[in-house]
C-alpha atoms as an extended CHARMM CRD file, in Angstrom:
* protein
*
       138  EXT
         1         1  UNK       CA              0.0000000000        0.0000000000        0.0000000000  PROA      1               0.0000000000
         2         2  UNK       CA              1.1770000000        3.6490000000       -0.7930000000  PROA      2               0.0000000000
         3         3  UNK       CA              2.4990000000        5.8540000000        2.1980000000  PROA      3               0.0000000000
         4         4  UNK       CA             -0.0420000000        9.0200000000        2.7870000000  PROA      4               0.0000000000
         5         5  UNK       CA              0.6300000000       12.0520000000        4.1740000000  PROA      5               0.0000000000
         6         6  UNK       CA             -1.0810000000       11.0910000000        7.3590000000  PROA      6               0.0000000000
         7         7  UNK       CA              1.3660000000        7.6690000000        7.1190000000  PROA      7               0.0000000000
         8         8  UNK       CA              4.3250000000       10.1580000000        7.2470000000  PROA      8               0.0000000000
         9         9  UNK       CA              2.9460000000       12.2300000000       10.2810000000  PROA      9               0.0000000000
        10        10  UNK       CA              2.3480000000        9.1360000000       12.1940000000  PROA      10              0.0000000000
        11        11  UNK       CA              6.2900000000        7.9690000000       11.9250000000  PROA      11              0.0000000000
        12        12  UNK       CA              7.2310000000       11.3030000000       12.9710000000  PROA      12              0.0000000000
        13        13  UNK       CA              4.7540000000       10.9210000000       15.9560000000  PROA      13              0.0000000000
        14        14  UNK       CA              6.6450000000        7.6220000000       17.0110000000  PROA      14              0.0000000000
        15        15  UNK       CA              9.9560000000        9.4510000000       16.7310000000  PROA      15              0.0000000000
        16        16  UNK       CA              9.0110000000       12.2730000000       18.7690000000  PROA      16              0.0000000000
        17        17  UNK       CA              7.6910000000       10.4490000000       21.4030000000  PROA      17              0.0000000000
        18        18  UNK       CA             11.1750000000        7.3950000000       20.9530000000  PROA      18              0.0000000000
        19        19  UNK       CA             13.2070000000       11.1890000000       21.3310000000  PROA      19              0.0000000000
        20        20  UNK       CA             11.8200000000       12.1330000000       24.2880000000  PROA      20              0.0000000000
        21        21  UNK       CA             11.2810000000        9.0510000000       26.1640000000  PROA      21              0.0000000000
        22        22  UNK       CA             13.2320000000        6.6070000000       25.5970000000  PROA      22              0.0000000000
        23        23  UNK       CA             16.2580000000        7.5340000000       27.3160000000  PROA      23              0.0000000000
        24        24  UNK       CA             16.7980000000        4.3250000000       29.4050000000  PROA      24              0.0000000000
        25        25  UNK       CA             17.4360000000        0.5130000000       28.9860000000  PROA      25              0.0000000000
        26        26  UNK       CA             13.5440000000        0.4890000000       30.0400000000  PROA      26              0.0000000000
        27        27  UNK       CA             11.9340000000        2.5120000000       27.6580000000  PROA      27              0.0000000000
        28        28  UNK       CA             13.7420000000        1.6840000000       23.7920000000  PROA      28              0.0000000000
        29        29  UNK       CA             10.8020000000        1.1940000000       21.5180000000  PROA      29              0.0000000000
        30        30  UNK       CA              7.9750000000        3.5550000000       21.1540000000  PROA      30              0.0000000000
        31        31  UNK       CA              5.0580000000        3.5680000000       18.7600000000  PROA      31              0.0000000000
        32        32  UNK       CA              2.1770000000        5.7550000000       17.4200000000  PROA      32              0.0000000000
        33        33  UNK       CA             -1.0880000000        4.5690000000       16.6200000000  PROA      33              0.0000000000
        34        34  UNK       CA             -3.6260000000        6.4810000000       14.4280000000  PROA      34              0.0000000000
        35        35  UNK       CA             -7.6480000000        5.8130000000       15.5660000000  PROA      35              0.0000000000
        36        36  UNK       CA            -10.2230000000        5.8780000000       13.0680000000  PROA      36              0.0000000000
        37        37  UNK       CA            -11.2880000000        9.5430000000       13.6030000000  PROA      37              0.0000000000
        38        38  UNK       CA             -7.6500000000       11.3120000000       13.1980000000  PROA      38              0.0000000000
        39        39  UNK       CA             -6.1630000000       11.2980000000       17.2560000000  PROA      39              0.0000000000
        40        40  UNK       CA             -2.6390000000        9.6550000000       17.6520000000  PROA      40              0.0000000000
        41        41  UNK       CA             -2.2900000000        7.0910000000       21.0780000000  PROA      41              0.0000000000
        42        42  UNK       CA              1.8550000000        7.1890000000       21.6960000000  PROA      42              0.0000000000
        43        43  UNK       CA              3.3970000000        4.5410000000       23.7810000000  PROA      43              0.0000000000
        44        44  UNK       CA              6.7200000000        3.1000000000       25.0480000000  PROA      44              0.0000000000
        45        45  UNK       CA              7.9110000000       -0.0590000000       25.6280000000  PROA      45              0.0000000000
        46        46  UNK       CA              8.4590000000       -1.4120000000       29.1670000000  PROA      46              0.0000000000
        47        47  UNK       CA             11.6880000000       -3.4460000000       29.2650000000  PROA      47              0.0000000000
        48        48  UNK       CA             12.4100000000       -5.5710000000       32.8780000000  PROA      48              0.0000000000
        49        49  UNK       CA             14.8840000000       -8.6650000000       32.9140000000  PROA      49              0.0000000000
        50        50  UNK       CA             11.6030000000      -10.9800000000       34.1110000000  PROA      50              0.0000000000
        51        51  UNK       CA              9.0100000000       -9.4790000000       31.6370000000  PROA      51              0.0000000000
        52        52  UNK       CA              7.8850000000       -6.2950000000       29.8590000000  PROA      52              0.0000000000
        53        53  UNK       CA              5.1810000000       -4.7850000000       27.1810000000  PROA      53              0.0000000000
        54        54  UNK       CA              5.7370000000       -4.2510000000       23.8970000000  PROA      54              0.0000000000
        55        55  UNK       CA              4.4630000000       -0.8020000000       22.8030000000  PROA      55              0.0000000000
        56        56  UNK       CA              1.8310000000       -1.8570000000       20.6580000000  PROA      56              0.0000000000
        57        57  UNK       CA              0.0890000000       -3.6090000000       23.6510000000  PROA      57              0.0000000000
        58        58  UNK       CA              0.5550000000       -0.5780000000       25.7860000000  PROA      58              0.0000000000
        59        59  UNK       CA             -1.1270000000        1.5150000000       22.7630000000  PROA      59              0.0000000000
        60        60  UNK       CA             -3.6500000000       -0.8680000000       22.2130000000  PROA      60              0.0000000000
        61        61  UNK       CA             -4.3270000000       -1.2580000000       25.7410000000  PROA      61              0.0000000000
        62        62  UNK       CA             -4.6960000000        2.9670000000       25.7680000000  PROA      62              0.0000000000
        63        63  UNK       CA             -6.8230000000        2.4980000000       22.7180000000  PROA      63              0.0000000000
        64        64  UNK       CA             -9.7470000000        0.2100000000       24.2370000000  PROA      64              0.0000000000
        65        65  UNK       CA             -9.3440000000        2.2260000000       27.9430000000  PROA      65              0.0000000000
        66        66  UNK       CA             -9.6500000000        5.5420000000       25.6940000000  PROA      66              0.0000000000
        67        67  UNK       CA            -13.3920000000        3.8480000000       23.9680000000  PROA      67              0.0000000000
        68        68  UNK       CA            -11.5230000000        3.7680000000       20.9560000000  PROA      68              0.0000000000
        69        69  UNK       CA            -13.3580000000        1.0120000000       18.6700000000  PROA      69              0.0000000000
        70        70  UNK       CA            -10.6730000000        1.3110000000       15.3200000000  PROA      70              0.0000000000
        71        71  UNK       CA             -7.2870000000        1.8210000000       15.0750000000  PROA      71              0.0000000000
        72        72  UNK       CA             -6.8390000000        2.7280000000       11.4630000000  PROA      72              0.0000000000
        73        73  UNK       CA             -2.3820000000        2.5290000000       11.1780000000  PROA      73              0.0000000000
        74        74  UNK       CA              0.3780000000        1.6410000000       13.8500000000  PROA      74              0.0000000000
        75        75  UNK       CA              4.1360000000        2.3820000000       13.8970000000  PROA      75              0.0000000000
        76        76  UNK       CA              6.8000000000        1.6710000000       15.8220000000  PROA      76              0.0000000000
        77        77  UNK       CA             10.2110000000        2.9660000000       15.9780000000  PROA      77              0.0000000000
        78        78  UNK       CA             13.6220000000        2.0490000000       17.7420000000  PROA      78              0.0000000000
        79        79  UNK       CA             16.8080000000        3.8870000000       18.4720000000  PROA      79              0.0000000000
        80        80  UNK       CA             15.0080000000        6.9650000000       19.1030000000  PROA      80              0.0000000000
        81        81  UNK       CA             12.8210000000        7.3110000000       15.6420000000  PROA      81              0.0000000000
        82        82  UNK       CA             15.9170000000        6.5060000000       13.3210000000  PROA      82              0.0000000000
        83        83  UNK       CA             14.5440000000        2.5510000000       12.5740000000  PROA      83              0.0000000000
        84        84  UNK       CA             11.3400000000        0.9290000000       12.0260000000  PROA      84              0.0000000000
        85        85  UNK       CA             10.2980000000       -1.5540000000       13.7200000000  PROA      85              0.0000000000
        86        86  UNK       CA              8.4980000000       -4.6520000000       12.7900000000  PROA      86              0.0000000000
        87        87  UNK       CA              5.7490000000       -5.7170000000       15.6690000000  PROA      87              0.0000000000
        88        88  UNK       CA              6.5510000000       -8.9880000000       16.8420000000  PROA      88              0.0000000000
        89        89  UNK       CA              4.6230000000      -11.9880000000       15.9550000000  PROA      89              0.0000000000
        90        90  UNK       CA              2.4880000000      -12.1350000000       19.2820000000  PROA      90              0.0000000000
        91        91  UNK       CA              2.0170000000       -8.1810000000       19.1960000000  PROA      91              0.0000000000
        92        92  UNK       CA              0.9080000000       -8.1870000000       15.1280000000  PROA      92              0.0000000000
        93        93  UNK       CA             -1.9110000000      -11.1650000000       16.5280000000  PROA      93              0.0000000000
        94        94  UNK       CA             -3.0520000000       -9.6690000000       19.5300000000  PROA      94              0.0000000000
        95        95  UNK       CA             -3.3700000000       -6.3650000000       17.1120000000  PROA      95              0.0000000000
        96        96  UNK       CA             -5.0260000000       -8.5260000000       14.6930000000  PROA      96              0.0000000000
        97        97  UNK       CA             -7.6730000000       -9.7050000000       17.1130000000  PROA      97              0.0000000000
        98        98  UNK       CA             -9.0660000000       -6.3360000000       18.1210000000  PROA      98              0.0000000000
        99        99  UNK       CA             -8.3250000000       -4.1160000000       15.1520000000  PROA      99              0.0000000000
       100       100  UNK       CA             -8.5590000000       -6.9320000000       11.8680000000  PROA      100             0.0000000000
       101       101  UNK       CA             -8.3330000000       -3.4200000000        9.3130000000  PROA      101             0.0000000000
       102       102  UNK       CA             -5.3800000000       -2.0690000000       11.3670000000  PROA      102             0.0000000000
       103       103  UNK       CA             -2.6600000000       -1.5460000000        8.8010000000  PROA      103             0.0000000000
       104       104  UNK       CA              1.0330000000       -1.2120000000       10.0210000000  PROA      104             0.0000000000
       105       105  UNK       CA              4.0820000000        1.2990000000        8.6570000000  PROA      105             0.0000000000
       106       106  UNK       CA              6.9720000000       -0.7250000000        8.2690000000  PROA      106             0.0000000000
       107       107  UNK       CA             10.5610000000       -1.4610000000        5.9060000000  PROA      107             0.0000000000
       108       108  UNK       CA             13.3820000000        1.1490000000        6.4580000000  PROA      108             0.0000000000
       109       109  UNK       CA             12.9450000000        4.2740000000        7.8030000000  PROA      109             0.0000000000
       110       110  UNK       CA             13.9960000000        5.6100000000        4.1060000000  PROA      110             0.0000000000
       111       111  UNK       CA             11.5690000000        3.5100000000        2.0260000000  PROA      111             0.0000000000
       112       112  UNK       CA              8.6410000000        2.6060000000        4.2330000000  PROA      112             0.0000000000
       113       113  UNK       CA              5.7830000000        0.2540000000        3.1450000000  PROA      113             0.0000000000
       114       114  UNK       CA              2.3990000000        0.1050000000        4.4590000000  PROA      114             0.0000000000
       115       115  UNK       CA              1.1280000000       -3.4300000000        4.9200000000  PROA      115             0.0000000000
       116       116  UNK       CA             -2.3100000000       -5.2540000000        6.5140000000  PROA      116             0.0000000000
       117       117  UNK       CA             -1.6940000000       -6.5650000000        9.9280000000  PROA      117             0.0000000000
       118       118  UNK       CA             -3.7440000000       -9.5900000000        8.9680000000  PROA      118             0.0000000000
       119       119  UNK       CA             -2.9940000000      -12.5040000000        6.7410000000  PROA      119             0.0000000000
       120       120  UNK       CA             -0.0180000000      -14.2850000000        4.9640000000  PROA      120             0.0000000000
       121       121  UNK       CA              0.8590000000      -11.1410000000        3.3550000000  PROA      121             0.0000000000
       122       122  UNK       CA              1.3830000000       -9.4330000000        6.3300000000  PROA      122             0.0000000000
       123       123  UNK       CA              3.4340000000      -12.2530000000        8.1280000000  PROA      123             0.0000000000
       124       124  UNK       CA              5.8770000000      -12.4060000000        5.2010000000  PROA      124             0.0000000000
       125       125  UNK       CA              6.2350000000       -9.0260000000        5.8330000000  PROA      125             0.0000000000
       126       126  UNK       CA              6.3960000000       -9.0270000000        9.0790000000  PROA      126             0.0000000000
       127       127  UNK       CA              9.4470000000      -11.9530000000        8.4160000000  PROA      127             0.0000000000
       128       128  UNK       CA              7.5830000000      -14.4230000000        9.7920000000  PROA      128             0.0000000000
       129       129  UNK       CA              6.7240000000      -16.4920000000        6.9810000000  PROA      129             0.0000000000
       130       130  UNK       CA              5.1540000000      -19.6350000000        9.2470000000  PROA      130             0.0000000000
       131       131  UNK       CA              2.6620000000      -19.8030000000       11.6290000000  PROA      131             0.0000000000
       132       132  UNK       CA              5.2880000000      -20.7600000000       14.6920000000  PROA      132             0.0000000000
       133       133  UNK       CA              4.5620000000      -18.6130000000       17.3330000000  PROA      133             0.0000000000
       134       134  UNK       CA              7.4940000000      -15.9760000000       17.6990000000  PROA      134             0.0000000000
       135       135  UNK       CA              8.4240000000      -14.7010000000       21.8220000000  PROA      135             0.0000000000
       136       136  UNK       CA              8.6370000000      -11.4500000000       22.4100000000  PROA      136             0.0000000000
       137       137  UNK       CA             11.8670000000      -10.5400000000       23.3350000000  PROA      137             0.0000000000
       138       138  UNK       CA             11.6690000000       -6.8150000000       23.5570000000  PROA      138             0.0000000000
């Protein structure tokens, strides 16, 4: 799918919010997600040696807490905004589950792709090209 305008905004969203808050071992991946009627959920990652969240599950947990019923696009970025970052396999399901039209940014930073978070296509993309489920390491 083409990049819009919007698409653009939304990485630079995620890289504002990677700038200015992830600063620490804790907090290294953050991610913007775009609802349905234009507002923009942020949200970091939070890293712990026995367990964590992945920023898409803090956004998405935002989302439903905010009454937020579609998420339209999600990004998320590492080493402060300069990469993207794929979501992991269990993140891109759980995503899947509540949002099935939820399309994610993702590629390099300098040639970014827009792809479905559901189906084979997406997986592929994702690099995860079987159905194994993937931990989340991050």
């Amino acid at each position: 799918m083409k990049m819009r305008d919007t698409d653009r905004a939304l990485v630079q969203a995620a890289s504002a919010v990677a700038k200015l808050r992830c600063r620490s071992a804790a907090h290294t991946l953050a991610t913007a997600a775009r609802t349905a009627d234009g507002r923009v959920i942020s949200a970091v990652n939070v890293a712990r040696a026995a367990g964590g969240a992945c920023p898409e599950v803090v956004a998405l947990a935002t989302a439903v807490t905010q009454g937020v019923s579609e998420l339209e696009t999600i990004v998320t970025v590492g080493e402060r905004g300069r990469t993207l970052v794929t979501p992991c396999d269990s993140c891109r399901r759980l995503l899947a589950d509540q949002f099935p039209g939820l399309r994610m940014i993702i590629g390099p930073v300098d040639d970014p792709r827009v792809v479905p978070v559901t189906g084979r296509a997406a997986a592929i993309e994702a690099g995860d090209p079987t159905d194994e489920p993937e931990v989340c390491d991050r």
